[in-house]
ZAZA-598604 format. One record per atom (N, C-alpha, C): residue number from 1; residue in one letter; atom name; x, y, z. Coordinates in pm, 1 decimal, padded with zeros to 6 digits, m for minus. Each point is the difference from the previous one (the first is absolute). Layout:
! ZAZA-598604
NUM; a; CA; X; Y; Z
...
//
This chain:
! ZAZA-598604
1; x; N; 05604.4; 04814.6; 05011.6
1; x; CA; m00002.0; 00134.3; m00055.2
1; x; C; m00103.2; 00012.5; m00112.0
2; x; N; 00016.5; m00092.4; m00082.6
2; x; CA; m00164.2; m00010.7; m00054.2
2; x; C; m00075.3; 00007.6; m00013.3
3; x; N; m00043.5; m00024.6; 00093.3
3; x; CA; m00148.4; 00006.0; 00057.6
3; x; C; m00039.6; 00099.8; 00068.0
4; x; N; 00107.6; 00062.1; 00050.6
4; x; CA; m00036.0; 00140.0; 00051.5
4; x; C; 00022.8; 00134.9; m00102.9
5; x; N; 00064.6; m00067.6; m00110.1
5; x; CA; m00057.6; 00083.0; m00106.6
5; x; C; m00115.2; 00007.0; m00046.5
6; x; N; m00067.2; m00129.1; m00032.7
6; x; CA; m00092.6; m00042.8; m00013.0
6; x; C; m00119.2; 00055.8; 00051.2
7; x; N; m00014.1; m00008.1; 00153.4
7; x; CA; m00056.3; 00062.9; 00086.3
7; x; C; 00013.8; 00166.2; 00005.5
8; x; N; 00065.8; 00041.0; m00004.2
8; x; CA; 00017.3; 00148.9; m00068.6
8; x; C; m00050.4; 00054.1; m00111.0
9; x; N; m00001.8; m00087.3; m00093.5
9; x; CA; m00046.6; 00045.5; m00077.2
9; x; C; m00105.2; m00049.2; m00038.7
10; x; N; m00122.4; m00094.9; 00100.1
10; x; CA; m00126.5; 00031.3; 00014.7
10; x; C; m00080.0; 00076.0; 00042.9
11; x; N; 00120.9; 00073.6; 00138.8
11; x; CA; m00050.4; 00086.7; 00090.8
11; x; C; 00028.1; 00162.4; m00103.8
12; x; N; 00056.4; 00003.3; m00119.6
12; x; CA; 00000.9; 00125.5; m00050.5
12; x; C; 00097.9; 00047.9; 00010.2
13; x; N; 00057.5; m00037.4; 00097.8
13; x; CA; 00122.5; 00043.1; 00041.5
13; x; C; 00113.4; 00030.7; m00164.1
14; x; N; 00067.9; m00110.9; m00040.0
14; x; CA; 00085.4; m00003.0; m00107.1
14; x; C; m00015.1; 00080.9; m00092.5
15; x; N; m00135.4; 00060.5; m00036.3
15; x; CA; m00042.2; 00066.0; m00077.0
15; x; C; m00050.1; 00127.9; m00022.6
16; x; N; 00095.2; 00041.2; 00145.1
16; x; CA; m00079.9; 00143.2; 00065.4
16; x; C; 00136.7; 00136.8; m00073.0
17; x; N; m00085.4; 00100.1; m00061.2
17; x; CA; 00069.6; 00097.0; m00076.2
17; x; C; 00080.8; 00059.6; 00105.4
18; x; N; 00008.4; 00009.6; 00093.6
18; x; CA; 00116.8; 00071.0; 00169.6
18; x; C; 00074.4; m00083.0; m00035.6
19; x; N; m00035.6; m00153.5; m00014.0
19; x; CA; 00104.7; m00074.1; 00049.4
19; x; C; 00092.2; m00011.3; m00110.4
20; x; N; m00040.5; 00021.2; m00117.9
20; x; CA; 00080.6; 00019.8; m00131.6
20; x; C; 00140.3; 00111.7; 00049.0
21; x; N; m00067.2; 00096.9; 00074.8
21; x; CA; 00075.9; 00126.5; m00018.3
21; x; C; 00112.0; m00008.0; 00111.2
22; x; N; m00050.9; m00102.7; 00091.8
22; x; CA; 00088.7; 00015.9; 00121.8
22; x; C; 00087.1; m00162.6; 00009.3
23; x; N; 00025.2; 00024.5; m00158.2
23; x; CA; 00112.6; m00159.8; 00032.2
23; x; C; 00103.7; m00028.7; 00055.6
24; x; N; 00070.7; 00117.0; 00023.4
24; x; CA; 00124.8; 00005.1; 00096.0
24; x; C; 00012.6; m00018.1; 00121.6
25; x; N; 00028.2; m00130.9; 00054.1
25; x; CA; m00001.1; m00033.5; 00157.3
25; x; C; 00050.7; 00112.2; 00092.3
26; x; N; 00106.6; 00036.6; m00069.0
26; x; CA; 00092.5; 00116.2; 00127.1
26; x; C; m00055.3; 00158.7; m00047.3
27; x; N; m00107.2; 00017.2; m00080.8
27; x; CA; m00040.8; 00131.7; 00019.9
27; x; C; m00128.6; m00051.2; 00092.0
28; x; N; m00082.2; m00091.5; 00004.9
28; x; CA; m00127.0; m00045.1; 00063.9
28; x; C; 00038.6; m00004.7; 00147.5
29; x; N; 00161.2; m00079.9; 00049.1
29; x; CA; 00030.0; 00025.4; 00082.5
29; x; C; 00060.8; 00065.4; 00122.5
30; x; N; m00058.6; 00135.4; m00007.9
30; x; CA; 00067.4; 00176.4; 00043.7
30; x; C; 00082.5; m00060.5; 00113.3
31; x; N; m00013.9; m00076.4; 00117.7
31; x; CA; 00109.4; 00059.2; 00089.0
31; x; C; 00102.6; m00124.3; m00029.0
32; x; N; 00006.1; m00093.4; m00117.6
32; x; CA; 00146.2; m00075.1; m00019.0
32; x; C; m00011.8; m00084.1; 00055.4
33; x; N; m00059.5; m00085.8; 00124.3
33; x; CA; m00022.5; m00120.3; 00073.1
33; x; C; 00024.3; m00119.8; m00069.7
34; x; N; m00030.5; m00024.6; m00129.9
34; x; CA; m00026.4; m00105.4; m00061.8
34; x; C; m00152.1; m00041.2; 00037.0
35; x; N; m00075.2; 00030.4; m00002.4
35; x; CA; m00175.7; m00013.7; m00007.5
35; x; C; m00069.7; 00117.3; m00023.7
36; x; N; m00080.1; m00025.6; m00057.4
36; x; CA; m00081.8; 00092.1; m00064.5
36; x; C; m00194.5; m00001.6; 00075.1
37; x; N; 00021.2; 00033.4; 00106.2
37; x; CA; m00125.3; 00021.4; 00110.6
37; x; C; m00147.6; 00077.9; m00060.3
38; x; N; m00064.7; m00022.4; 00040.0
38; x; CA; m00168.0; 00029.1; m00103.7
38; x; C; 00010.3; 00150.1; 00021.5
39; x; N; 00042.0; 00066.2; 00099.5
39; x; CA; m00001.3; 00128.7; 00001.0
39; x; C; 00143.2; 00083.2; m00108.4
40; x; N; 00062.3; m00075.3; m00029.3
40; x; CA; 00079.6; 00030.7; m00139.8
40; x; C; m00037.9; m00024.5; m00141.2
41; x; N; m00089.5; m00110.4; m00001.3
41; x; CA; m00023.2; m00029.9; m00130.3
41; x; C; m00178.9; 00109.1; 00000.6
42; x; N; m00036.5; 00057.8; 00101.1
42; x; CA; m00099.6; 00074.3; m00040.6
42; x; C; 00085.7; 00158.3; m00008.5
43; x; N; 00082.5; 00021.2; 00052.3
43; x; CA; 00100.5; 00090.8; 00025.5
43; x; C; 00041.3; 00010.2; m00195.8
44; x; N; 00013.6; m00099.5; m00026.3
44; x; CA; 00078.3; m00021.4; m00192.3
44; x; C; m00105.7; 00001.3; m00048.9
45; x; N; m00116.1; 00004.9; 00039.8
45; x; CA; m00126.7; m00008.7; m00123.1
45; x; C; m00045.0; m00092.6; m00048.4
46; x; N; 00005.3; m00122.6; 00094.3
46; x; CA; m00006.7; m00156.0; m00025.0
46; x; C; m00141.0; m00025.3; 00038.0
47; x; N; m00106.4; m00036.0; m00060.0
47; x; CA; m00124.7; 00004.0; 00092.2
47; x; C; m00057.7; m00172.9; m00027.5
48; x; N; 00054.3; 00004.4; 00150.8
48; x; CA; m00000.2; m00149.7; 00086.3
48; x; C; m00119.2; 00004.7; 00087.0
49; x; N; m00065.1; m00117.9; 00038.4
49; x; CA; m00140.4; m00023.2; 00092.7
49; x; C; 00152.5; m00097.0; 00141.5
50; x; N; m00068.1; 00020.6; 00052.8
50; x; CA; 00066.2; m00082.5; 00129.6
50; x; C; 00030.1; m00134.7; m00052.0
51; x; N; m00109.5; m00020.2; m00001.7
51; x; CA; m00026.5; m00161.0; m00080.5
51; x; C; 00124.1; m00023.6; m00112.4
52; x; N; m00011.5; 00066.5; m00119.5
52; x; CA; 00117.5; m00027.5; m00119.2
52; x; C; 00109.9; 00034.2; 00072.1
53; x; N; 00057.4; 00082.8; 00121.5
53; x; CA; 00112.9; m00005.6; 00042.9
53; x; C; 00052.6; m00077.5; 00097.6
54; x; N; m00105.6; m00072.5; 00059.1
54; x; CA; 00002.3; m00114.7; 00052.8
54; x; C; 00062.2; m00141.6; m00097.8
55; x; N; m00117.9; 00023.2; m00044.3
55; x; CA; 00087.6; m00161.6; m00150.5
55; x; C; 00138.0; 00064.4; m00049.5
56; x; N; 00046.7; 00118.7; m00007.9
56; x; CA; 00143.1; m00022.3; m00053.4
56; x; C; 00037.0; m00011.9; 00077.2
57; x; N; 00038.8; m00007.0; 00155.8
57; x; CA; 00096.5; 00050.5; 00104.2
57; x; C; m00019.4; m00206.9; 00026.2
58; x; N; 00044.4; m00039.4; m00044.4
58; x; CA; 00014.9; m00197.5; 00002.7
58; x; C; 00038.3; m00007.5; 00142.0
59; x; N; 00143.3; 00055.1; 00053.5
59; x; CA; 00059.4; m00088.1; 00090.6
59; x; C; m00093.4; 00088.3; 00151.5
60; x; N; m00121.9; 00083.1; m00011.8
60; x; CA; m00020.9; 00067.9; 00093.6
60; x; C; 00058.2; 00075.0; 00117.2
61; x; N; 00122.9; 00085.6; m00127.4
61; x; CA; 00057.7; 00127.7; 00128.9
61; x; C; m00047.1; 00102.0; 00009.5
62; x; N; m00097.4; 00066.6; m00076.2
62; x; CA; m00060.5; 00092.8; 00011.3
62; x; C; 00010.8; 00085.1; m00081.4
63; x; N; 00111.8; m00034.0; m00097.8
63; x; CA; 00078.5; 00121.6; m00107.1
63; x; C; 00012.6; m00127.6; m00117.3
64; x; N; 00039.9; 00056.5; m00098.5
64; x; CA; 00037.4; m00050.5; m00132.2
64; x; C; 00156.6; m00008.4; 00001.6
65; x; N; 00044.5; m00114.8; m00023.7
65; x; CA; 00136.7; 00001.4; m00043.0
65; x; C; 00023.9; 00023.3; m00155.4
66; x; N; 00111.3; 00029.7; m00023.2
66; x; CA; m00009.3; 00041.2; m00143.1
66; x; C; m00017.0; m00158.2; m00121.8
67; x; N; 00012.3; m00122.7; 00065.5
67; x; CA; m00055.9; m00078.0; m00090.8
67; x; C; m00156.2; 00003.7; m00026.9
68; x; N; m00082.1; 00015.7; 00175.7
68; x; CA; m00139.6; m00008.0; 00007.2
68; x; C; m00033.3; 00129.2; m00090.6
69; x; N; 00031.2; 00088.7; m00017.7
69; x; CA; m00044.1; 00106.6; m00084.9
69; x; C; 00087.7; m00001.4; m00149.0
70; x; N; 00070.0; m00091.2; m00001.6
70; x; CA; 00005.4; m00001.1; m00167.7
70; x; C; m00103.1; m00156.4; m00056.4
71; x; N; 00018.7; m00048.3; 00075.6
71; x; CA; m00111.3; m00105.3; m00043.4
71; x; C; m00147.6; 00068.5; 00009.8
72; x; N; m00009.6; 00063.5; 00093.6
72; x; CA; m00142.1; 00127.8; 00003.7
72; x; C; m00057.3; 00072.9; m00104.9
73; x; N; 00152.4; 00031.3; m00071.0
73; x; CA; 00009.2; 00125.9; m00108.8
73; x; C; 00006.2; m00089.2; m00136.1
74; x; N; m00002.4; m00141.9; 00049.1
74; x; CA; 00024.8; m00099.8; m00151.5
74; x; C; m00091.2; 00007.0; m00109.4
//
C-alpha cells in the first residue's frame, strides 16, 4: 500500500485539489457496488489519466475498492 501511495503521489495524483474534495468513498461511489469505476470518479470531479487509475486499482478489477481508493486518497 505504500508504494502505491508513493506512486500516486508521483503521478500527482495524491495531490490533486478534486481529489481533496471528493474524499468520501460512498459519495464517489453513485450506484453503491462497493467500487468506484473511472467513469464515477470523473462523474465526482476526480481528474484521473487512465494510467493513475490504473496504479490505484492493485488487484486489477477494473473499479476501486474502498481500501484501493482510500490508500489513493492517502
Amino acid at each position: 500500500m505504500k508504494k502505491l501511495v508513493f506512486a500516486l503521489s508521483v503521478l500527482g495524483l495524491a495531490s490533486s485539489p478534486a481529489l481533496a474534495a471528493a474524499m468520501d468513498f460512498t459519495k464517489v461511489d453513485a450506484n453503491g457496488d462497493g467500487q468506484v469505476t473511472m467513469d464515477e470518479a470523473k462523474a465526482a470531479g476526480l481528474e484521473l489519466t487512465e494510467q493513475q487509475f490504473a496504479a490505484a486499482d492493485v488487484d486489477k478489477s477494473g473499479g476501486l475498492s474502498e481500501a484501493e481508493y482510500k490508500a489513493a486518497m492517502g
